[in-house]
Backbone bond lengths (Angstrom), bond angles and torsions (degrees), N, CA, C in turn:
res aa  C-N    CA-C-N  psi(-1)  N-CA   C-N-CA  omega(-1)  CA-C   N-CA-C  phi
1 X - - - 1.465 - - 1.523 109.69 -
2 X 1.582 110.03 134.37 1.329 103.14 169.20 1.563 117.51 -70.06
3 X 1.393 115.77 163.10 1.616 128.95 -171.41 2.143 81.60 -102.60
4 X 0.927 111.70 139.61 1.905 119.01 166.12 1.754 113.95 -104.75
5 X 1.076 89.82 116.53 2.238 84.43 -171.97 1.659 117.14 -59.58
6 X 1.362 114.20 153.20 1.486 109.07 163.63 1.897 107.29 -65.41
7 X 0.926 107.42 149.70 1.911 115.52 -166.85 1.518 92.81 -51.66
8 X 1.413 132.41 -0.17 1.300 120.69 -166.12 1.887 103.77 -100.36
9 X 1.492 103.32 -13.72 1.174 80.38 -175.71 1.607 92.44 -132.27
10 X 1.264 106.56 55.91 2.021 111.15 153.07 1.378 117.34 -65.81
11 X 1.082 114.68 144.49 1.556 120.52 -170.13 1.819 103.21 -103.24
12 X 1.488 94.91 -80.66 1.558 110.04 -172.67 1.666 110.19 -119.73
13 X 1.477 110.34 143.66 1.336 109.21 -162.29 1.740 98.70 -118.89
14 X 1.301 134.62 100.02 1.511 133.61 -170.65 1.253 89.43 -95.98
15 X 1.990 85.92 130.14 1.743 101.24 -173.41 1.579 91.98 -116.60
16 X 1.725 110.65 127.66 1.257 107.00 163.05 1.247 120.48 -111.39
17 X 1.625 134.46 158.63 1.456 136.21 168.38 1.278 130.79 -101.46
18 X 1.429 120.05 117.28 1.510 114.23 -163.22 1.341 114.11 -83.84
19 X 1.659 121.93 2.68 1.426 134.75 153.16 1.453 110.50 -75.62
20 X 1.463 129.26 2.98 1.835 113.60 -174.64 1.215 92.06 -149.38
21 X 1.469 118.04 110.71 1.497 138.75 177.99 1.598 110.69 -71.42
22 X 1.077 120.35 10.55 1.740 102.24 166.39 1.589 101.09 -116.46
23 X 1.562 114.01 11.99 1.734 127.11 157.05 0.667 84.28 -88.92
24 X 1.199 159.26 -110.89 1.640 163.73 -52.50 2.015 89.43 -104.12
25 X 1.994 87.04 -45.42 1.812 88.10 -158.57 1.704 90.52 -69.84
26 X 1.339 123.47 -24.10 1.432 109.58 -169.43 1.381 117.00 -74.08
27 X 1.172 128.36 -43.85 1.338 167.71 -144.66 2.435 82.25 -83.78
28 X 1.052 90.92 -78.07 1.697 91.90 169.78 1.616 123.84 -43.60
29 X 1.282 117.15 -30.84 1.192 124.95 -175.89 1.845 96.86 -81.77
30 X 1.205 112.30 -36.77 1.674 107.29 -167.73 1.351 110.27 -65.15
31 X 1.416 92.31 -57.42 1.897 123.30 154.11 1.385 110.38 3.27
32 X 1.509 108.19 -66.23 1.730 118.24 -154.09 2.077 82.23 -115.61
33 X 0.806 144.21 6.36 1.642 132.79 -179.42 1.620 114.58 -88.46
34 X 1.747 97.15 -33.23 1.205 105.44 178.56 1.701 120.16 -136.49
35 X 0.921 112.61 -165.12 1.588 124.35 -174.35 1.253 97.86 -89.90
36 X 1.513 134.32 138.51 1.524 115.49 157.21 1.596 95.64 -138.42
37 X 1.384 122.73 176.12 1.208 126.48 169.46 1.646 94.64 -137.73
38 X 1.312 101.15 156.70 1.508 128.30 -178.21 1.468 109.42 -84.50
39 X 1.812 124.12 98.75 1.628 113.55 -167.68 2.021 88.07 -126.48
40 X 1.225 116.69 82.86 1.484 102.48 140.44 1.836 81.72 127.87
41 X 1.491 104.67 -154.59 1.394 113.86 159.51 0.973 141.29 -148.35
42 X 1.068 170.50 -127.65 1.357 162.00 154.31 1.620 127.61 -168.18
43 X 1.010 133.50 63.68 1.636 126.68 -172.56 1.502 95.53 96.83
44 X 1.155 130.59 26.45 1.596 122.18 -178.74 1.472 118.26 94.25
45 X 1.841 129.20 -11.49 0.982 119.50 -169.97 1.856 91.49 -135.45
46 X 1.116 107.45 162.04 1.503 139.02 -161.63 1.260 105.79 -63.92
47 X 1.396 133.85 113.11 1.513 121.96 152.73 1.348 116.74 -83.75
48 X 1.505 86.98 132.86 1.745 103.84 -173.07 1.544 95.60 -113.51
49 X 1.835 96.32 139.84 1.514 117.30 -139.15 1.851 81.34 -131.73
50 X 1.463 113.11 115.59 1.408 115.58 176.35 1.860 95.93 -143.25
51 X 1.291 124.11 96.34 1.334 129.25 -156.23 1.772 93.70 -64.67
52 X 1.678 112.05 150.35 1.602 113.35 -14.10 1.896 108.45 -86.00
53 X 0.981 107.99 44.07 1.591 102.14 -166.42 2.421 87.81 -107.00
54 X 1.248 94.40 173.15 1.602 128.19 166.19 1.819 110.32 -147.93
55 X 1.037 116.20 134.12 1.249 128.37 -177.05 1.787 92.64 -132.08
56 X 1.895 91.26 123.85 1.715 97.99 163.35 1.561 87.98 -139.62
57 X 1.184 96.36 177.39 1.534 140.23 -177.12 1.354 121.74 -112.99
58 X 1.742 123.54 101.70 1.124 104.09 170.99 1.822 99.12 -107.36
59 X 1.731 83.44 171.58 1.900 97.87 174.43 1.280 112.64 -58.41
60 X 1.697 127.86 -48.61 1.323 115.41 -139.63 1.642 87.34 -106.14
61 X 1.662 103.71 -144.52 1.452 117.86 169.99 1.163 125.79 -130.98
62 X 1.546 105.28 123.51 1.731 136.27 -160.90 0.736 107.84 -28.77
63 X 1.311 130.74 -63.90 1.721 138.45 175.65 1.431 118.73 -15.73
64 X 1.051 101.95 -32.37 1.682 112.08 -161.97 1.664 101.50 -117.91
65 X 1.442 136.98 -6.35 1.172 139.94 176.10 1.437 129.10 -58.16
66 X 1.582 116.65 22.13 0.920 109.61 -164.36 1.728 143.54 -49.78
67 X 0.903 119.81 119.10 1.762 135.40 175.00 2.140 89.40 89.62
68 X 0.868 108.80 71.52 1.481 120.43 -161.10 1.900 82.80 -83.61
69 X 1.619 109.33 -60.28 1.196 117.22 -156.31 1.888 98.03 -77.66
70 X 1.290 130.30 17.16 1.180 132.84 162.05 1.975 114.02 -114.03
71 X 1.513 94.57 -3.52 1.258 113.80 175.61 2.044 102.77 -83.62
72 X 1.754 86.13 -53.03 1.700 89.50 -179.67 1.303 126.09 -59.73
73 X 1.042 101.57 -31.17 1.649 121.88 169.87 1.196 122.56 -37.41
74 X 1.205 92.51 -62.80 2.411 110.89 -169.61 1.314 90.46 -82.36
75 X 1.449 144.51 -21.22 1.469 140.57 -175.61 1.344 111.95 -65.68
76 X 1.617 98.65 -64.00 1.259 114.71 -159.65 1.732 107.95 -137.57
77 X 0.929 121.12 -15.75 1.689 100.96 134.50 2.243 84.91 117.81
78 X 2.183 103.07 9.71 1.793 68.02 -155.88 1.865 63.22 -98.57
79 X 2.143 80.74 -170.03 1.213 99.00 -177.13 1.580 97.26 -165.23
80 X 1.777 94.22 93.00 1.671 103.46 179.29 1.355 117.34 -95.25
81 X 1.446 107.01 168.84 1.150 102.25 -157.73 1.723 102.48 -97.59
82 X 1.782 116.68 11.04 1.764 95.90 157.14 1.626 77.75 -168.80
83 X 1.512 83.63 171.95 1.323 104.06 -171.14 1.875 111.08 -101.31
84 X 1.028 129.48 152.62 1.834 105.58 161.03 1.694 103.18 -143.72
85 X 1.148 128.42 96.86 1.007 132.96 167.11 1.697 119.87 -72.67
86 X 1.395 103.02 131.22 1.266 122.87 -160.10 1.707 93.42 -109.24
87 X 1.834 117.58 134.79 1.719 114.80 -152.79 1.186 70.38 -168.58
88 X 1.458 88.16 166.81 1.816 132.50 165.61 1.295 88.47 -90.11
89 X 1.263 108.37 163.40 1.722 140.72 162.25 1.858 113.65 -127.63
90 X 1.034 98.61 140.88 1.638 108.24 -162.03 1.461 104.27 -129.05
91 X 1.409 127.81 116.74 1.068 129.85 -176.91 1.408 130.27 -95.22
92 X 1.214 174.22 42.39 0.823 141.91 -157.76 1.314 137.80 -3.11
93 X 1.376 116.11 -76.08 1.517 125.05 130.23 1.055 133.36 22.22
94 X 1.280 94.23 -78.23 1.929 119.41 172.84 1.964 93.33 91.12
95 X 1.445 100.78 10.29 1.518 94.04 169.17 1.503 125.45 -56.74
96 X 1.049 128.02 132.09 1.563 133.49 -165.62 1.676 98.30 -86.61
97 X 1.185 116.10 98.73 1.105 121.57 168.73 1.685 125.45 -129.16
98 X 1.685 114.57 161.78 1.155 119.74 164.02 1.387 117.12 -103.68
99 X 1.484 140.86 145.33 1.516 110.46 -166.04 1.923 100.58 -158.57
100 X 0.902 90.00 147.54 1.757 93.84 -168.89 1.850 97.04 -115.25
101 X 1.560 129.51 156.62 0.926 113.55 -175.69 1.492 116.63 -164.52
102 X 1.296 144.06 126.77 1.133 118.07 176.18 1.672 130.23 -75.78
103 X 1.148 149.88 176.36 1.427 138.78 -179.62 1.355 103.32 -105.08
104 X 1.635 114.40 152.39 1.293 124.12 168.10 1.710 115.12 145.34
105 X 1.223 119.43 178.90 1.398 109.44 -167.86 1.435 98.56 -137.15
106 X 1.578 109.73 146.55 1.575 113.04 161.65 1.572 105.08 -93.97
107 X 1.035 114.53 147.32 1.384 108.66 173.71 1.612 121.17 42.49
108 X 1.506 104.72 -102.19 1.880 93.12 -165.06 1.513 95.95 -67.42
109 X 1.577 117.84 -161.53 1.512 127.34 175.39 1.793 78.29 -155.43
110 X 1.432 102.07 111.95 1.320 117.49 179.13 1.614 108.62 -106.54
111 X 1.887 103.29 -27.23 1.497 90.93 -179.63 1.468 94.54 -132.73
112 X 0.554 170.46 -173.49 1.684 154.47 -102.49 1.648 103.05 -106.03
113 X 1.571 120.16 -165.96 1.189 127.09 156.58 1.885 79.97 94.27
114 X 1.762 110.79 -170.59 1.730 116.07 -173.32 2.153 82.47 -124.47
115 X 1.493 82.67 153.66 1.723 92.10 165.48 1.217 116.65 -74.23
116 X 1.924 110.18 132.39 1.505 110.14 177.79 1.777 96.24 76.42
117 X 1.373 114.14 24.53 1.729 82.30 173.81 1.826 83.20 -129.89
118 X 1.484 127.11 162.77 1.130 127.36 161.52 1.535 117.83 -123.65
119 X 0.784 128.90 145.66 1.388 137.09 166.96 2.016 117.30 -68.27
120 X 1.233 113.85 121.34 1.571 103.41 -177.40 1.625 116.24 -21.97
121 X 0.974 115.28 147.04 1.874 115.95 159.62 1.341 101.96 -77.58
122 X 1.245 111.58 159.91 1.734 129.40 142.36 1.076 114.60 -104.85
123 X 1.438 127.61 47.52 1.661 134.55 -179.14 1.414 111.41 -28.66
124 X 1.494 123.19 -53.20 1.212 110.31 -173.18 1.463 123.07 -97.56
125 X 1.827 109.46 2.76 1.485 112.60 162.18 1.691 121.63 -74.61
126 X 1.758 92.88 -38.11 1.329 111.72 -169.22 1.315 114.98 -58.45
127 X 1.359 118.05 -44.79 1.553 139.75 -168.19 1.615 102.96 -78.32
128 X 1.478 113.82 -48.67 1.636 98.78 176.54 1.498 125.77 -74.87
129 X 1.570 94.14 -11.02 1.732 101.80 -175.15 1.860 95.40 -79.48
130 X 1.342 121.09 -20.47 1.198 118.94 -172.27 1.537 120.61 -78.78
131 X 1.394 108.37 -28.98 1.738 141.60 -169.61 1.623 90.07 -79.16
132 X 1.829 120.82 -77.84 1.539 106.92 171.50 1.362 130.11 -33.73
133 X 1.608 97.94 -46.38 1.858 96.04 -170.44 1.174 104.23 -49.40
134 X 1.609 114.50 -36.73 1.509 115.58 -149.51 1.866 114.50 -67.29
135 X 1.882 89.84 -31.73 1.531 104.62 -169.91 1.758 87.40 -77.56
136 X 1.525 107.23 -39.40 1.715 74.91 -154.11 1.420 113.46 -85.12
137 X 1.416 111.02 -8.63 1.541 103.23 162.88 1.541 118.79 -73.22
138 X 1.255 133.93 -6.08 1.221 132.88 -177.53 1.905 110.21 -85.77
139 X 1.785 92.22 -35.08 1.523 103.34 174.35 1.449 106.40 -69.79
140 X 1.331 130.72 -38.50 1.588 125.13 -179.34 1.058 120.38 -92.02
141 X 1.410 117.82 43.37 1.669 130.14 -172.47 1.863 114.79 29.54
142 X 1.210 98.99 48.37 1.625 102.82 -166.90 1.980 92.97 -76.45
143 X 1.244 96.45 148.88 1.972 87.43 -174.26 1.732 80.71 -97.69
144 X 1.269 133.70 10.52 1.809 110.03 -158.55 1.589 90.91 -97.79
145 X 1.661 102.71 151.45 1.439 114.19 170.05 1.489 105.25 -75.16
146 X 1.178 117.11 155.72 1.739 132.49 170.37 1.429 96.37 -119.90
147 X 1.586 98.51 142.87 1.489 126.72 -173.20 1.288 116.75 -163.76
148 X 0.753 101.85 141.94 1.944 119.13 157.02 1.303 100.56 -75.21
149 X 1.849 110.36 150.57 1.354 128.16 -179.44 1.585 92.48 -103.28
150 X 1.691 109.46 -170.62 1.058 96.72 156.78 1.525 96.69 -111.87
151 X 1.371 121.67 -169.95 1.133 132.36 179.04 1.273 112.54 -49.35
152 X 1.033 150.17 145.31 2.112 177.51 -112.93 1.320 145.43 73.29
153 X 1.301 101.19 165.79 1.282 114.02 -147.88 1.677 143.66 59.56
154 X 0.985 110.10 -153.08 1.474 105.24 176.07 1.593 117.92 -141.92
155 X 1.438 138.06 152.99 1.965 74.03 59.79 2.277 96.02 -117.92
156 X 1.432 74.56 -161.94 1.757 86.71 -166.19 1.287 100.73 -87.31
157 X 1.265 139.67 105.26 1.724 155.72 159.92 1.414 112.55 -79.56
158 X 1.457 115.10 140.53 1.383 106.28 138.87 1.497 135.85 -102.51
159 X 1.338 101.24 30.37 1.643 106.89 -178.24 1.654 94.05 -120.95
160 X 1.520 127.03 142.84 1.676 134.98 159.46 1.422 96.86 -34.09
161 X 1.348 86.44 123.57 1.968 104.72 156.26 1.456 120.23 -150.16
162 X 1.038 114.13 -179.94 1.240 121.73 164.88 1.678 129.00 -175.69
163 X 1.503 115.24 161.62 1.792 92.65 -167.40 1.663 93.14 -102.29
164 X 1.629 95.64 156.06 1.416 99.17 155.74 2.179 115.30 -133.22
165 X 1.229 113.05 135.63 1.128 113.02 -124.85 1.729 87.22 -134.81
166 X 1.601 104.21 142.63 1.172 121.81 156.58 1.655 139.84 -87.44
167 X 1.181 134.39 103.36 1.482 109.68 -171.02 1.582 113.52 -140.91
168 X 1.211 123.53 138.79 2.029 104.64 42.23 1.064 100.43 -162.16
169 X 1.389 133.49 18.03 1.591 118.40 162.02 1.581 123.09 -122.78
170 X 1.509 120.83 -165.98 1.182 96.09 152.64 1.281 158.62 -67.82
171 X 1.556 120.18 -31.88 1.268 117.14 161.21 1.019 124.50 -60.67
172 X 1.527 137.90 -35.89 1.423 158.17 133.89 1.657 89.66 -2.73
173 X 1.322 135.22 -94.02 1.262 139.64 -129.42 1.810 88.04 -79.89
174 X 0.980 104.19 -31.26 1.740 97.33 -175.09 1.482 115.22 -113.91
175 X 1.573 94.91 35.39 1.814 109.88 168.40 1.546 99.36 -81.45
176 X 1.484 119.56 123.08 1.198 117.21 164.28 1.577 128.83 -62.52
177 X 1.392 93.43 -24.74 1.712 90.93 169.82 1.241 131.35 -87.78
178 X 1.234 107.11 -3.21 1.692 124.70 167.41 1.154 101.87 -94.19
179 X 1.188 135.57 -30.57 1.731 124.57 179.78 1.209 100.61 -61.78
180 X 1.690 110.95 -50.74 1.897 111.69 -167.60 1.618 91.39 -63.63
181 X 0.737 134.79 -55.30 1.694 124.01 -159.24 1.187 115.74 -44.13
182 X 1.487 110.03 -54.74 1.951 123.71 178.49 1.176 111.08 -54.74
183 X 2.052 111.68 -36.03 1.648 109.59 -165.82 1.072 102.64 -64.18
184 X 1.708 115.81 -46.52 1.340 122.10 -177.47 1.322 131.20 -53.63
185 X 1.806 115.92 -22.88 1.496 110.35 171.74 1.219 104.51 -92.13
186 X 1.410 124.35 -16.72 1.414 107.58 -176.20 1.526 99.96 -55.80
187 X 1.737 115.32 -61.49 1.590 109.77 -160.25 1.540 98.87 -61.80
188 X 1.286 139.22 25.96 1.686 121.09 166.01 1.086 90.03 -124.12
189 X 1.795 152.14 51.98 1.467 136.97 118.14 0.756 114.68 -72.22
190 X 1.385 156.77 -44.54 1.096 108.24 -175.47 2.122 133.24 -75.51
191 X 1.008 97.87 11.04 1.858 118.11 161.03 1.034 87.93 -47.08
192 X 1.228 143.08 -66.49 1.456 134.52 -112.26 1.184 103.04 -68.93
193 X 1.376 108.33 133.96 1.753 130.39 161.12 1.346 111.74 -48.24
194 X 1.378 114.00 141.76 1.566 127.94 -177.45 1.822 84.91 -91.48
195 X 1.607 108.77 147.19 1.366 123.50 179.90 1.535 104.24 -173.15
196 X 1.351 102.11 179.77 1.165 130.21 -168.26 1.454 114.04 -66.10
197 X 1.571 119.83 89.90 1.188 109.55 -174.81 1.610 129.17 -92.33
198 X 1.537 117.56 124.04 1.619 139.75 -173.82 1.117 112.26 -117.15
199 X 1.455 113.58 150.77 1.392 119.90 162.73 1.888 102.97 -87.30
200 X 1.809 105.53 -178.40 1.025 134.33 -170.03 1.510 100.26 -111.10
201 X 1.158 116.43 122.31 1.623 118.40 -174.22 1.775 95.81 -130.31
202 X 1.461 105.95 129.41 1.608 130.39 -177.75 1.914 103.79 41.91
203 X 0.962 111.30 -179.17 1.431 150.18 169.31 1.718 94.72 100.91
204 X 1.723 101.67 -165.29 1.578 94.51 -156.85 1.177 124.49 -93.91
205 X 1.244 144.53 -140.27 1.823 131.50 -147.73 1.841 88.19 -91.98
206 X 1.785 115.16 -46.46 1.548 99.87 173.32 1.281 125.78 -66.18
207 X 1.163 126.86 -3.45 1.563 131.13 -179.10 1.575 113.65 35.05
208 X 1.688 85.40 80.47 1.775 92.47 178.12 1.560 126.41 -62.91
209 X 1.615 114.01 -41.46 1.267 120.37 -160.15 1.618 98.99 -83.01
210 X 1.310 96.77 -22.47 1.821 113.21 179.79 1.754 97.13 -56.24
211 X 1.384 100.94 -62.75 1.524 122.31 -173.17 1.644 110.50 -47.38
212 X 1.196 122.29 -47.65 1.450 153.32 -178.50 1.361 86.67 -56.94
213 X 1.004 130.62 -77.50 1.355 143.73 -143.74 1.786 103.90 -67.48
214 X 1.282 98.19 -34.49 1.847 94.17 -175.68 1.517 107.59 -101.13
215 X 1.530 112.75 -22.13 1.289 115.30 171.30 2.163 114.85 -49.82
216 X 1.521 86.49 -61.96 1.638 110.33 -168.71 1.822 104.08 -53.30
217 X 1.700 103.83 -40.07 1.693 114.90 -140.72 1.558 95.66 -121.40
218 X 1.293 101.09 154.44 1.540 105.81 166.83 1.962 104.14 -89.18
219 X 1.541 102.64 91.18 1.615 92.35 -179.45 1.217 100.49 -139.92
220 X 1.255 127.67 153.00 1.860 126.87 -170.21 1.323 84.54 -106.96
221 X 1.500 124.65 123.07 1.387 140.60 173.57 1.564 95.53 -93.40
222 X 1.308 118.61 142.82 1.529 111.12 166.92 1.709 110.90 -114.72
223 X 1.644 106.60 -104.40 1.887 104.75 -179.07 1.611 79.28 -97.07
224 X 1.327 82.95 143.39 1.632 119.85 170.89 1.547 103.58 -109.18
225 X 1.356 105.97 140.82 1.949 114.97 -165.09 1.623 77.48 -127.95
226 X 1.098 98.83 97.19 1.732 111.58 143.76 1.521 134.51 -38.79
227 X 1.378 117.16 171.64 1.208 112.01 -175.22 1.566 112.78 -94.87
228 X 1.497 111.88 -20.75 1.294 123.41 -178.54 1.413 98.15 -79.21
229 X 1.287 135.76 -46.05 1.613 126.99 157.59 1.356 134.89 -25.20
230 X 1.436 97.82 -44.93 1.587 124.23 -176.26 1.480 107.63 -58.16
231 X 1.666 101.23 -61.67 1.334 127.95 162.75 1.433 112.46 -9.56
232 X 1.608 102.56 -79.59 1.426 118.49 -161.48 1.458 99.53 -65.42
233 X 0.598 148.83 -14.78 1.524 129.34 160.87 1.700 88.14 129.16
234 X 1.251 138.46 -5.07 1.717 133.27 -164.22 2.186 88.57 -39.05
235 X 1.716 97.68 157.59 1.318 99.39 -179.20 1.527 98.95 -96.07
236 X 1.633 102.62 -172.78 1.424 113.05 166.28 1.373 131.42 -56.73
237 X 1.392 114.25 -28.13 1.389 140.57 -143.47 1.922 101.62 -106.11
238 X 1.496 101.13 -35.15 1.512 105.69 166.53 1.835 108.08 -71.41
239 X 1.435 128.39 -45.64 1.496 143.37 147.37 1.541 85.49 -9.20
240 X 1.501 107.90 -106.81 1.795 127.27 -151.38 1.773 97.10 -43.82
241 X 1.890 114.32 -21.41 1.774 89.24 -171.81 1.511 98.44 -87.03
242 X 1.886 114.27 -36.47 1.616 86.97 173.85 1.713 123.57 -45.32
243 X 1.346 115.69 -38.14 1.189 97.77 -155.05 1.904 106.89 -83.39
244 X 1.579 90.30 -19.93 1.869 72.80 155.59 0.762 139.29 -112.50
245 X 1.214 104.57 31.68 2.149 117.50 145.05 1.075 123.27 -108.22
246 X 1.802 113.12 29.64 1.198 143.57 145.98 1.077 124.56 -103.32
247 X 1.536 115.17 -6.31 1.454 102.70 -162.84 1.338 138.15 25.34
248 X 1.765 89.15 59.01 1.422 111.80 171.55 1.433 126.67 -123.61
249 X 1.067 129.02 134.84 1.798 138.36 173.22 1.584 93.03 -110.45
250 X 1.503 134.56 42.70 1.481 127.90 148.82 1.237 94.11 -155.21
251 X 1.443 94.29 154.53 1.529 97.13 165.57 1.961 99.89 -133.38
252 X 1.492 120.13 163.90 1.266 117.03 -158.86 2.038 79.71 -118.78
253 X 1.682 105.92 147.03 1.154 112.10 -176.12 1.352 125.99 -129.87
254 X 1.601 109.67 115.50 1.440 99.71 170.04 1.404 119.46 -107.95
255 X 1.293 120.84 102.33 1.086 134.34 -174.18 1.731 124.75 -69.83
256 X 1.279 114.52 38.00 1.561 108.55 -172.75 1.641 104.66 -87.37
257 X 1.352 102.08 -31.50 2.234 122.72 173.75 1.624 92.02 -35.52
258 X 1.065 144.17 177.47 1.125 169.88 135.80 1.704 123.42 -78.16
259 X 1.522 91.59 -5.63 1.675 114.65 -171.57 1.572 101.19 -103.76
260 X 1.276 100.91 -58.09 1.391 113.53 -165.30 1.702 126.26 -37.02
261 X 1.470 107.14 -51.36 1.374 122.34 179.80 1.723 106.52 -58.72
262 X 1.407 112.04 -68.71 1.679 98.33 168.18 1.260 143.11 -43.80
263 X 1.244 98.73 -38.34 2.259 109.69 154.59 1.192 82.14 -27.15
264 X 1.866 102.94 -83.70 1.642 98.51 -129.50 1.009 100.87 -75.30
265 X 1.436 147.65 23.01 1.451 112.73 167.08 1.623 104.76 -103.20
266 X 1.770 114.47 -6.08 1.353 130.53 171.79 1.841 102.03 -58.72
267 X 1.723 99.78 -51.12 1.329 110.66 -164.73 1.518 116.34 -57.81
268 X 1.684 107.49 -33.50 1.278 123.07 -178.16 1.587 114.44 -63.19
269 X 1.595 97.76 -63.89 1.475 96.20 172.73 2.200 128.76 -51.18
270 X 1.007 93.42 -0.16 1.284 122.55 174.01 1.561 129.65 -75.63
271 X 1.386 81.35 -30.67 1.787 100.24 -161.26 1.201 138.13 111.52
272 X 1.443 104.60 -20.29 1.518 138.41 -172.80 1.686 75.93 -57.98
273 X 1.550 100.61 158.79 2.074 118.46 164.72 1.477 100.70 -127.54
274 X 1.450 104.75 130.05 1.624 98.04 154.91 1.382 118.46 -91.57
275 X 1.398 87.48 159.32 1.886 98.28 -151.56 2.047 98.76 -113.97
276 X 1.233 138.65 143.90 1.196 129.39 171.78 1.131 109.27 -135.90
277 X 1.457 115.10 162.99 0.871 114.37 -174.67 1.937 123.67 -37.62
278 X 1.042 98.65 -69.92 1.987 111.98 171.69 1.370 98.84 -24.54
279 X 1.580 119.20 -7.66 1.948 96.87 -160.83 1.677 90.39 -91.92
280 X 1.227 126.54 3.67 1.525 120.75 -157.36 1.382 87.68 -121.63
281 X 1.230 104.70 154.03 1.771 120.53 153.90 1.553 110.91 -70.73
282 X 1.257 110.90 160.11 1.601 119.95 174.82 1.287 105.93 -68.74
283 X 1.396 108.40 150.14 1.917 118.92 166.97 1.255 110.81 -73.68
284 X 1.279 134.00 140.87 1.499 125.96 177.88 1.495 105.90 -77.69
């Protein structure tokens, strides 16, 4: 039997959307994985309490929920310490992927959240939830790549979050064996190893070397600043706030941008550390 916490000691709060069916499929898989009990309510529907996690249900779509966890608050009184929203992923592409991500915007805010604002990281939730996915989709003959995004959208929190995401079509989002896979890394964050927490400096919107880096290493990746960021002209000063809403003094570098390399030697003189691979222990 599960033990249910006093509201003081909630950990992680999984938000699903009953408008985006590869939540719905995740959200079902957690459903039946574990024990939960029904403690209070939330927007009209039941929070289900399986320690240290809470699982609710909202109507609309997350993206756009902004200050949700200051919403949960005045409702129901908790106040965890991260968020993990469970989503579809949509490709252009049509690349079949699994993808973990932190929230926030460079410049414009095209899908929810404010421009230039980020939402805390969960560097070291985000990164181990990315390392499991990776094993357990490899154990369930999953053909989809796993990746880190870089930082977008919203919505804008002040509590650590981050999404973890199905993609990219429809059968995709309402593959039952991709729902079980995600449910399953969600319940192994809180495992996650305490490490060396860095941001992601340039390469492209999947942030491979980013990806590489948390896959291989025990390292808490937080917002990753793209190369198309770089691009747009973002300043130095947006740089130093991702990384302290990473609670990071490194940032990890892929220098292929034409941008990237001058940051970091801006970032360095700063105080900022670059971090390499060798600075981490191996992943088991």
């Amino acid at each position: 039997m599960c033990r249910f916490p006093p509201l003081a000691s909630l950990v992680y709060v999984v938000v699903a959307s009953a408008v985006d069916p590869a939540s719905m499929n995740i959200a079902a898989h957690l459903r039946s994985m574990v024990e939960w009990a029904e403690k209070g309510t939330f927007e009209g529907k039941p929070v289900l309490w399986s320690e240290p996690f809470a699982l609710i249900e909202i109507p609309d779509l997350h993206i756009y929920r902004e200050h949700l966890d200051a919403e949960l608050r005045r409702e129901t009184g908790l106040t965890p310490e991260g968020f993990i929203f469970a989503s579809k992923h949509k490709a252009a592409s049509g690349q079949r992927t699994l993808t973990v991500h932190p929230l926030g915007n460079f410049l414009e805010a095209r899908f929810g959240g404010e421009a230039n604002k980020f939402t805390p990281a969960a560097a070291r939730e985000q990164s181990h939830a990315l390392r499991v996915l990776a094993r357990l989709a490899k154990e369930a003959g999953v053909a989809h790549g796993v990746s880190f995004e870089a930082t977008h959208h919203g919505p804008l929190l002040d509590t650590p979050a981050f999404f973890i995401e199905i993609g990219s079509d429809e059968p995709d989002w309402r593959d039952p064996k991709l729902g079980e896979v995600v449910a399953k890394a969600i319940l192994e964050v809180p495992k996650a190893p305490r490490s060396l927490n860095v941001i992601g400096l340039g390469g492209g919107h999947y942030a491979p070397k980013h990806t590489d880096l948390a896959r291989k290493r025990i390292a808490s990746v937080g917002h990753i600043v793209p190369d198309h960021a770089l691009e747009g002209g973002i300043s130095d000063e947006l740089v130093y706030e991702a990384a302290r809403q990473s609670h990071a003094k490194h940032f990890h570098l892929d220098a292929r941008g034409h941008r990237a390399e001058p940051l970091a030697h801006r970032l360095e003189a700063a105080g900022l550390k670059r971090a390499t691979e060798d600075d981490f222990p191996a992943a088991g």
